[in-house]
C-alpha positions in Angstrom: -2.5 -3.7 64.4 -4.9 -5.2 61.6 -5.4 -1.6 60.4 -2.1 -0.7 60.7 -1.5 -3.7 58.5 -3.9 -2.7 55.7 -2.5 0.9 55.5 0.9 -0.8 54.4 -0.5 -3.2 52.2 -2.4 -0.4 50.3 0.4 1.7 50.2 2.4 -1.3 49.1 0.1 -1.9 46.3 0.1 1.9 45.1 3.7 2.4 45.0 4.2 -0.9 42.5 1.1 -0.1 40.3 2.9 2.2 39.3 5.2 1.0 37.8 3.0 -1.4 36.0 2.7 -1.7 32.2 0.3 1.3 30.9 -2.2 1.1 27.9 -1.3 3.9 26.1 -4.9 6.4 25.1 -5.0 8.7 22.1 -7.8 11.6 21.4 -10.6 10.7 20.1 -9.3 12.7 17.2 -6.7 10.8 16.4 -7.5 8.2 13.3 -6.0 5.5 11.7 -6.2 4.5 7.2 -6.0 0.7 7.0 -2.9 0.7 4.6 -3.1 -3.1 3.1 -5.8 -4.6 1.0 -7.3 -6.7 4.1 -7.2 -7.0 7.6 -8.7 -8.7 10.6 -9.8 -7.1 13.3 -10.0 -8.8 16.7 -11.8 -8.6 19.9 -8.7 -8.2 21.7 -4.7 -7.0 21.3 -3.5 -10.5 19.9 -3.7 -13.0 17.1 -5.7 -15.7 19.8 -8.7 -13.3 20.0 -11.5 -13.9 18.4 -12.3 -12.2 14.8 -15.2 -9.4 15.0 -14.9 -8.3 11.3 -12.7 -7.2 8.3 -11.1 -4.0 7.1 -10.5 -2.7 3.6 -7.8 -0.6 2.2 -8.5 3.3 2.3 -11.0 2.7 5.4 -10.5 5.3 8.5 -11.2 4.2 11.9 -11.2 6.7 14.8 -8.2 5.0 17.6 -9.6 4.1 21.4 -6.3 3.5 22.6 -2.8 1.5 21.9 -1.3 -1.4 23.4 1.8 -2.8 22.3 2.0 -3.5 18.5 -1.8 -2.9 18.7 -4.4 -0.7 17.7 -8.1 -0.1 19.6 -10.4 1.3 16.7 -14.2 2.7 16.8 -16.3 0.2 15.6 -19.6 0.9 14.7 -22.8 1.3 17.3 -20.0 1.9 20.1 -18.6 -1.4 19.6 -14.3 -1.6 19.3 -11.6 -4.2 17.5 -8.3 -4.5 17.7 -5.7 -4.1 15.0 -2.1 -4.7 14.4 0.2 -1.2 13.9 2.1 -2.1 10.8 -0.9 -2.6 8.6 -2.9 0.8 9.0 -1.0 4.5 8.5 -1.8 7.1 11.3 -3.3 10.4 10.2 -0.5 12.2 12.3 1.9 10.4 10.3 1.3 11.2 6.9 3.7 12.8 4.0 4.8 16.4 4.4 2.3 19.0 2.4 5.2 20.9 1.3 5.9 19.6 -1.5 4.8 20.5 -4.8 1.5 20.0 -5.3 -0.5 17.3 -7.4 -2.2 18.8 -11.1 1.2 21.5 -10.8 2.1 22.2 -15.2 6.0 21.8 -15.6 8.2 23.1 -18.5 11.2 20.6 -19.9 14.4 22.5 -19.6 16.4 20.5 -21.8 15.8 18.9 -25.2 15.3 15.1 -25.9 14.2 14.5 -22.2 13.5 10.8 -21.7 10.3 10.1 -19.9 10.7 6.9 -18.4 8.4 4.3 -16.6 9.9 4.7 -13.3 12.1 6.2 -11.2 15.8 5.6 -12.4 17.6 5.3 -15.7 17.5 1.3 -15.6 13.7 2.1 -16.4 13.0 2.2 -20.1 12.0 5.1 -22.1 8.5 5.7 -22.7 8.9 8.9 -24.7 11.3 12.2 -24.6 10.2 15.6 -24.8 11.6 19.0 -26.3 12.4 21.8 -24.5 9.6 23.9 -23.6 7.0 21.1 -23.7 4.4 20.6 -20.8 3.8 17.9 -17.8 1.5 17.6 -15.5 3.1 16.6 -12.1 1.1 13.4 -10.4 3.7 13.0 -7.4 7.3 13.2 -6.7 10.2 12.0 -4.0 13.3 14.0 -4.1 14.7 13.1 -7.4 12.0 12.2 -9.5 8.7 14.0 -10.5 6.1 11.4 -11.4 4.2 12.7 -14.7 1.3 12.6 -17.4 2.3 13.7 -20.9 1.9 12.7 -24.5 3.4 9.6 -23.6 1.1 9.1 -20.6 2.1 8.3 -17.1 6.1 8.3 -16.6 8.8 9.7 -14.4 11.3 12.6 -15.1 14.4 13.7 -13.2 13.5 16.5 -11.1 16.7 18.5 -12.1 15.5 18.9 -15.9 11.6 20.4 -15.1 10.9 24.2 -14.2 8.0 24.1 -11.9 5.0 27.1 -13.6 4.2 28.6 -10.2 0.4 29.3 -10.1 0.1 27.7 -13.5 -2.2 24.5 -12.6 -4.6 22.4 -15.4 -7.8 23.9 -14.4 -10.9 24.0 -16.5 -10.5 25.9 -20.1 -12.0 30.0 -20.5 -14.6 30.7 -22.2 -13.0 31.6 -26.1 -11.6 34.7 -26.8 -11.3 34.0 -30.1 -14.0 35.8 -32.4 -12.4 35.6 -36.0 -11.7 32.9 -37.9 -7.9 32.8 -39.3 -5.0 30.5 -40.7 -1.9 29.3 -38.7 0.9 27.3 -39.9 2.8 24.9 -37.3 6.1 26.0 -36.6 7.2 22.7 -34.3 8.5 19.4 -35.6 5.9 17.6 -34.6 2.6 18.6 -33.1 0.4 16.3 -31.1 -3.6 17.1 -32.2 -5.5 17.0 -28.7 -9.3 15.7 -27.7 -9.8 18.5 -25.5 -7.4 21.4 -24.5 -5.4 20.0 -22.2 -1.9 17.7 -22.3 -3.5 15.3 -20.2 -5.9 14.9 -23.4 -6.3 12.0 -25.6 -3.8 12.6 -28.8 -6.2 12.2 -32.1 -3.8 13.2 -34.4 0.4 14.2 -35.1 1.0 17.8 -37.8 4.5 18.4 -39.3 6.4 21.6 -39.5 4.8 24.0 -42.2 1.5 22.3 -42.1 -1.9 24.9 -42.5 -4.6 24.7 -40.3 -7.5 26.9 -39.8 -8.0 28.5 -36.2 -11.4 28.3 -35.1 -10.7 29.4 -31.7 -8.7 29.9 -28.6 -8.9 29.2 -25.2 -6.1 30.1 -22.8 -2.4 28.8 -24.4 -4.8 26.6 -27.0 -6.1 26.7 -30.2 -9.3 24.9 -31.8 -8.3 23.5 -35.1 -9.6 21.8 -38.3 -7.4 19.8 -40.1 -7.1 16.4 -42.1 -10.6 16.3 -43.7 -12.1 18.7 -41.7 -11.4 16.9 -38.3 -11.3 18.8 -35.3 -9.0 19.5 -32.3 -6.8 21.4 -30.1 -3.0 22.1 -30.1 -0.7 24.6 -28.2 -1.1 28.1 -29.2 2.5 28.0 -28.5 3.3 26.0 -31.8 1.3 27.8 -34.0 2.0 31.1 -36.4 -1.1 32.2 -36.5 -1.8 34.7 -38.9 -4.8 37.1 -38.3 -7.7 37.7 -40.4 -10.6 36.6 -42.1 -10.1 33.8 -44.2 -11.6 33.7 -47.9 -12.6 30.4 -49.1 -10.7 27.4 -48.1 -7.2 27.6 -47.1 -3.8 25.8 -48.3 -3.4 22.9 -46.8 0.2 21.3 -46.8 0.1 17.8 -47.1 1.9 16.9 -43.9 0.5 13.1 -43.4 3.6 10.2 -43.6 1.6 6.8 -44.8 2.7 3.4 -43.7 1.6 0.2 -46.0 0.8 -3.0 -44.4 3.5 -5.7 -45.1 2.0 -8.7 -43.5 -1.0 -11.0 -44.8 -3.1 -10.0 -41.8 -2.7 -7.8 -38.9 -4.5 -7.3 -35.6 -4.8 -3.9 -34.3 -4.8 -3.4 -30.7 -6.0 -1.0 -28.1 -2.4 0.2 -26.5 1.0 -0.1 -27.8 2.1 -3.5 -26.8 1.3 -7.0 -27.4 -0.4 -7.9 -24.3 -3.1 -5.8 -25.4 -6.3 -5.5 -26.5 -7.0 -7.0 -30.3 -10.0 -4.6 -31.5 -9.4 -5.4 -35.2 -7.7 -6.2 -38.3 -6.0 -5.2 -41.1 -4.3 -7.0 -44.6 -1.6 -6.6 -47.0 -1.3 -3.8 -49.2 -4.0 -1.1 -46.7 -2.5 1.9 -46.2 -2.8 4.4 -43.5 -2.2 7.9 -41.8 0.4 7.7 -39.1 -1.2 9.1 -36.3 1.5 8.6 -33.3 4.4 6.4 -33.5 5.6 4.7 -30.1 8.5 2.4 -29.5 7.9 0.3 -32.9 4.1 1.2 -32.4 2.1 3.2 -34.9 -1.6 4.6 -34.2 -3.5 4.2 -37.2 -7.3 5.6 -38.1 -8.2 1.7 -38.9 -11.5 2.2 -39.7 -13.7 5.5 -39.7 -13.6 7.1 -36.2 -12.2 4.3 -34.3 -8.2 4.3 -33.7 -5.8 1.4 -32.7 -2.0 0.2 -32.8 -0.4 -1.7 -35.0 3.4 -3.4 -35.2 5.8 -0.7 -36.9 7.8 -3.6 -38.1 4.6 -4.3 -40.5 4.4 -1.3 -42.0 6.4 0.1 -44.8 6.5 4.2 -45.3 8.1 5.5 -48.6 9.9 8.1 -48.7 7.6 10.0 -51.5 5.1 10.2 -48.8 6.9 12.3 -47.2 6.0 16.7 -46.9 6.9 18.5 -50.8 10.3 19.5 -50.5 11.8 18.5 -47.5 14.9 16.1 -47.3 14.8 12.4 -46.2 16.0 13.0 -42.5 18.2 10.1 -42.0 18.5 8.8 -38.2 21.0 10.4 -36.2 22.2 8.6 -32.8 23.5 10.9 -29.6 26.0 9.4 -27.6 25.1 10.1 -23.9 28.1 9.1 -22.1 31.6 10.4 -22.0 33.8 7.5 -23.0 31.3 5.2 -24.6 32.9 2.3 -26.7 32.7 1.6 -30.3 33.1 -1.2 -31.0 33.8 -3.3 -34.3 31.2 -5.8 -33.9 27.7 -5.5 -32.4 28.5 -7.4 -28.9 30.5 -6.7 -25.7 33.2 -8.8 -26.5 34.1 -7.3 -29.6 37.1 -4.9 -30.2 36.9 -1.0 -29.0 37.7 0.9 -32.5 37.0 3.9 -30.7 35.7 6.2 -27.7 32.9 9.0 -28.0 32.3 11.5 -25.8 28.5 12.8 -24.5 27.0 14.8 -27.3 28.6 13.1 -30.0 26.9 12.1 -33.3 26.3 9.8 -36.0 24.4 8.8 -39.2 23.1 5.3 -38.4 23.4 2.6 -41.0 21.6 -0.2 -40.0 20.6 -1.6 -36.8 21.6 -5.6 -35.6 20.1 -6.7 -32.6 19.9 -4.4 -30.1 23.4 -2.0 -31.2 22.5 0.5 -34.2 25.7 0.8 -37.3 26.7 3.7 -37.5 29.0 5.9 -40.0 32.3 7.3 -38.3 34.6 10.3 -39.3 37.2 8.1 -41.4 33.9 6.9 -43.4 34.4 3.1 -42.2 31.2 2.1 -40.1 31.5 -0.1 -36.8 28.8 -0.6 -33.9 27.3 1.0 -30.7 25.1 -0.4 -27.8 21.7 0.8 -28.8 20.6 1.8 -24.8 23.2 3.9 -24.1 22.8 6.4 -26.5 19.3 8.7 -28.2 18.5 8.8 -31.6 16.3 11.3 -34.3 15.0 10.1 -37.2 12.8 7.3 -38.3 15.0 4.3 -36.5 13.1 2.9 -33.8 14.8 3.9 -30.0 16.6 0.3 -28.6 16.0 -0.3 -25.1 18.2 -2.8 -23.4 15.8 -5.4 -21.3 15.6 -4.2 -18.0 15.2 -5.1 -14.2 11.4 -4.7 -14.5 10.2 -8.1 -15.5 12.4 -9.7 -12.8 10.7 -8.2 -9.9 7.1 -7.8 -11.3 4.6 -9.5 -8.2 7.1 -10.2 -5.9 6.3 -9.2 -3.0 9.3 -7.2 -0.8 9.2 -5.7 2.9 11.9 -2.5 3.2 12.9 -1.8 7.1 13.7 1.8 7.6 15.7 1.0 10.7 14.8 3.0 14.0 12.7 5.5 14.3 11.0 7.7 17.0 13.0 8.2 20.2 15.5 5.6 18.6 17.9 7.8 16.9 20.6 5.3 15.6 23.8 6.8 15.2 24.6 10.7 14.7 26.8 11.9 12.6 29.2 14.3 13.2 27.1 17.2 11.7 24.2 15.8 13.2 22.7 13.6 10.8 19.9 11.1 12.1 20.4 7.5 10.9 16.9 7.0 11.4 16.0 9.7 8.7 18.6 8.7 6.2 17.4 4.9 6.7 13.9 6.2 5.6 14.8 9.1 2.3 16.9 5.7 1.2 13.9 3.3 2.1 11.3 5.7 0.2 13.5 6.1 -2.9 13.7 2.2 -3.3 9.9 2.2 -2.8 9.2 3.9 -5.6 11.1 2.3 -7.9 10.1 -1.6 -6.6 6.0 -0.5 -7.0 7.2 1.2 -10.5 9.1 -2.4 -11.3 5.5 -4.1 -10.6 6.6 -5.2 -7.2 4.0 -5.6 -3.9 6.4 -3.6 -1.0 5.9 -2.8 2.0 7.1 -0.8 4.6 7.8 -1.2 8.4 7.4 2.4 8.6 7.1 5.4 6.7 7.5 8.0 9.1 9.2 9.0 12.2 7.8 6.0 14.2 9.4 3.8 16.9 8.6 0.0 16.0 9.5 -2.9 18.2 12.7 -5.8 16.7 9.4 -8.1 17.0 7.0 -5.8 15.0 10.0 -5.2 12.6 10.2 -9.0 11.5 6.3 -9.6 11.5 5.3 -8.1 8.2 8.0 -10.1 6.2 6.2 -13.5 7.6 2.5 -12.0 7.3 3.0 -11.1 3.4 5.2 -14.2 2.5 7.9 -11.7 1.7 10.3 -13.1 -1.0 13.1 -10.5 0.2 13.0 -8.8 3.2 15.9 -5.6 3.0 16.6 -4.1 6.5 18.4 0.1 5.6 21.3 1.5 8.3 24.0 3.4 8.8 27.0 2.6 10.6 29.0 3.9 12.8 32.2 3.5 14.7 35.0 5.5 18.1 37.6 5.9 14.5 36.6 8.6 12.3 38.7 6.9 9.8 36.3 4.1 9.4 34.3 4.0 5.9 32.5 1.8 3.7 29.4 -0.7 2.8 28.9 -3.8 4.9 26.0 -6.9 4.7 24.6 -9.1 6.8 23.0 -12.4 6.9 22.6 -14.7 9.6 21.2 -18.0 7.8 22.2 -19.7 4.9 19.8 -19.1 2.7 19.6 -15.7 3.2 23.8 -15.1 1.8 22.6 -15.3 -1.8 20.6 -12.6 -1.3 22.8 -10.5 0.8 25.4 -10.9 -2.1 23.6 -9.9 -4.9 22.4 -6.9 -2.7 25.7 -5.7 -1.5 27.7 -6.4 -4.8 25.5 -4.0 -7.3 24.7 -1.5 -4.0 28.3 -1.3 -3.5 29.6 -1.0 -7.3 26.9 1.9 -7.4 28.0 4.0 -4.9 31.7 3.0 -5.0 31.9 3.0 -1.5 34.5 1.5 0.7 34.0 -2.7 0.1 33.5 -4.0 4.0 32.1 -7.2 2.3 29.5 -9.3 3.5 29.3 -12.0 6.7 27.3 -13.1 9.3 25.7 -11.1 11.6 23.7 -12.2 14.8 21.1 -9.5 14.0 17.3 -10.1 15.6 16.0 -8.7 12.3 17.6 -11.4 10.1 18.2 -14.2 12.7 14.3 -14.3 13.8 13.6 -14.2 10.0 11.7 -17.3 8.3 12.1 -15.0 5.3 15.1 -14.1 2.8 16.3 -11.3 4.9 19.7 -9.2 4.6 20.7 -6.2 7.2 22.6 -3.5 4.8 25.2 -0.9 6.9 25.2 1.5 3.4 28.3 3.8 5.6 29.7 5.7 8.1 27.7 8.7 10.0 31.3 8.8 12.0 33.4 9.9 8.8 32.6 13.7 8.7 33.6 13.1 4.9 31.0 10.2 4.4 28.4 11.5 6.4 28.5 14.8 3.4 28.3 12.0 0.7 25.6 10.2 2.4 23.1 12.8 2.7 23.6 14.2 -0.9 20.8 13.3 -3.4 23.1 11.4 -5.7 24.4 9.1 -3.1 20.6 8.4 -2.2 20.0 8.3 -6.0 22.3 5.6 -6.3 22.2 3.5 -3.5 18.4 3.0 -3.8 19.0 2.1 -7.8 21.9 -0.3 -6.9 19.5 -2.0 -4.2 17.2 -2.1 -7.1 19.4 -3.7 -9.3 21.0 -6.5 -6.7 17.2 -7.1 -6.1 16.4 -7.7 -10.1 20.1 -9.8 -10.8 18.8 -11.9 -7.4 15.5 -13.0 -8.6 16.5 -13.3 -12.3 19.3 -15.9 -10.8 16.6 -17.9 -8.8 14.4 -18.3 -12.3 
């Protein structure tokens, strides 16, 4: 009977073990990247165990197994820790390869392509190229390439580069060049490189028509000397050269444009901006070579060999400096827009005199403020906003403040929601909400780390987190906004447009700033914004919205939704409701 008794109880005790929670094991193999800039690691899978040691960001630890939100790692001499999930990247779970790679050379298609320093027009302008000029591609998302030009680092739309397949910056040929010969510059204006590369320090600027004497060539580059018998290298591509020996010295055009200092005393600095550097000085009535010219920056030669940036405003450049017979180029402005006002005052308010279209032009005047005078058809002059439209000439380029400085250091936690097994709604061709959450998540990423911002991500792949594990990271970084991305969905096809959601009061500010610039982005369907009884904003000690950006159920939205404009613009109004949020709270 006793035996009889101890079979049942051991089967008893079989049958319910298994249905007991399971520790999950991984391969040896499998690794994990810490992904933050610190992180403790604990003797066991909670926040009451006791600290072993610390992480840093970029370390790799080999994974023991997973429980819950939590992560066993290979210590060293056999010992383990315990980490949390949402602060370390699994290997498996790392960005797809297929995209272009890094170091890949790219042609401008278009002329007067803005370079900008992010990911979105509401970024300013750190430069524009010419058709035909090269980038080097540093990284990408799927409608921005992320750059290094003349300008430096910056971000171009994707649509207005042609990747050079097989064409990569790799290490220069020996020279092929054997004879010395002349070659005259055939571009506007031609940067003078360091070394023969665009990623190259720029030592000096040469106008159309200007001589220079070919010393030799490697690849698509030229050795020069120029400008006193100073060295460097410039696209072959730019240059008539003309073959030969040379005999004696030859012609050089005098292509230099000299600015005069205008103040009492001014300090040069080491980059283009006032927060710079100060690694000189220089007085009233100096003059100087005009190396590169930057926003209302100019690079000067301040002193022999060393190089620096002055104020433009401080500088005065005559016109008789400028080449032997070629005209004063007065600045022309390039309307961008179809239907751009005119307007007969420089300020919003004033009266529309008339509209241009996009590719418009006009002979500026004057500039007041931030809106540049311009000269119209009827020879009467009036006013245009300076940031919506390009300019050529020696006006400076106005660039409207923008969204940058309002979200520089604040730190922000983006909630692709779903993930894994968790599909969220399908659409009616089959889209996943848990992809589109992410494409719109990464976008927005981008552009908040561009803005100066610390984000974060719940996820950045195809991973399924807990409600719990969701809300964590916005309390663990002191998260000033926390933005949780989905799509809705609904039984009536019919059913369309943008909702928010916040569940405490002082999370509606922010879910109304959000939803009005998201939703005057995309021009979706206005669903407004109310209270929702959502664990990701009701467990939230954080400012925390829930964003429904449309309907997976309308065949019709679903197409919008997954087009690359839509995500375009979604992510930038996000952006912007972020920027007009904390720019309020100042």
């Amino acid at each position: 009977m006793v035996k009889k008794l101890s079979l049942l109880l051991l089967s008893i005790i079989l049958i319910f073990g298994s249905y007991l929670p399971q520790t999950k094991s991984s391969a040896a193999t499998d690794s994990i990247t810490i992904s933050t800039d610190s992180i403790n690691i604990r003797s066991g899978p909670g926040l009451s165990y006791p600290l072993v040691t610390t992480a840093k960001r970029g370390e790799k630890y080999s994974i023991a197994k997973e429980k819950g939100e939590w992560i066993e790692i290979q210590l060293s001499a056999g010992k383990t820790g315990w980490v949390v999930n949402w602060l370390v990247t699994k290997e498996n779970e790392k960005k797809d390869t297929t995209s272009t790679s890094k170091n890949t050379v790219a042609i401008a298609n278009t002329a007067q392509l803005r370079v900008r320093s992010g990911p979105g027009t509401s970024f300013r302008v750190v430069g524009s190229l010419n058709k035909g000029q090269e980038v080097t591609i540093l990284d990408q998302n799927e409608n921005w390439y992320k750059t290094t030009s003349i300008f430096g680092e910056g971000w171009i739309a994707r649509e207005f580069l042609d990747i050079q397949t097989g064409k990569q910056e790799s290490t220069p040929s020996p020279s092929t060049a054997n004879k010395t010969s002349t070659g005259i510059v055939t571009g506007d204006t031609l940067n003078v490189r360091k070394q023969p590369t665009t990623s190259s320090i720029v030592i000096g600027k040469l106008s159309k028509g200007a001589s220079v004497k070919i010393i030799s060539k490697q690849n698509n580059w030229f050795e020069i000397s120029f400008s006193n018998n100073l060295t460097g290298w410039v696209s072959s591509e730019f240059i008539d050269s003309q073959t030969g020996s040379t005999k004696g010295t030859p012609r050089e055009e005098s292509s230099d444009i000299i600015g005069t200092i205008t103040a009492g005393s001014l300090n040069v600095r080491s980059k283009s901006s006032l927060n710079s550097n100060i690694i000189g000085t220089v007085v009233n009535g100096q003059s100087f070579t005009i190396l590169e010219e930057y926003n209302n920056w100019v690079k000067i030669e301040y002193k022999s060999g060393s190089f620096g940036w002055v104020a433009g405003w401080y500088l005065s450049m005559p016109t008789a400096n400028i080449q032997s017979g070629q005209a004063v180029k007065e600045s022309m402005i390039t309307v961008l827009h179809n239907g751009t006002n005119i307007r007969k005052d420089p300020n919003v308010q004033a009266n529309v005199v008339e509209r241009a279209n996009e590719g418009a032009t006009f002979s500026v005047k004057s500039i007041k403020n931030d809106w540049y005078e311009i000269k119209l058809k009827n020879g009467k002059t009036a006013f245009i906003a300076g940031w919506i439209v390009s300019i050529n000439g020696s006006d400076p380029q106005i660039e409207k403040s923008g969204a940058e400085g309002y979200l520089k250091n604040k730190t922000i936690v983006l909630d692709p929601g779903h993930g894994g097994g968790d599909n969220g709604a399908t659409g009616t061709r089959g889209t996943l909400e848990k992809d589109l959450t992410l494409r719109t998540a990464l976008l927005l990423y981008d552009k908040l780390k561009a803005a100066g911002a610390n984000v974060y991500l719940t996820r950045k792949n195809d991973t399924f987190l807990s409600l719990s594990s969701r809300v964590s990271p916005g309390r663990s970084y002191n998260a000033d906004a926390f933005i949780s991305l989905h799509y809705d969905s609904d039984y009536d096809s019919n059913t369309r447009g943008m909702t928010g959601y916040y569940y405490h009061s002082y999370q509606k500010s922010l879910a109304e700033s959000l939803y009005a610039s998201t939703v005057g982005q995309t021009k979706l369907r206005n669903r407004g914004v109310r209270f929702g009884d959502y664990h990701v904003v009701r467990e939230n000690s954080q400012k925390a919205v829930l964003m429904e950006l449309g309907y997976l159920s309308s065949p019709e939205e679903e197409t919008t939704l997954n087009s690359s404009m839509f995500q375009e613009n979604v992510a930038s109004g996000l952006f912007d409701g972020l920027a007009r949020y904390f720019k309020g709270s100042l």
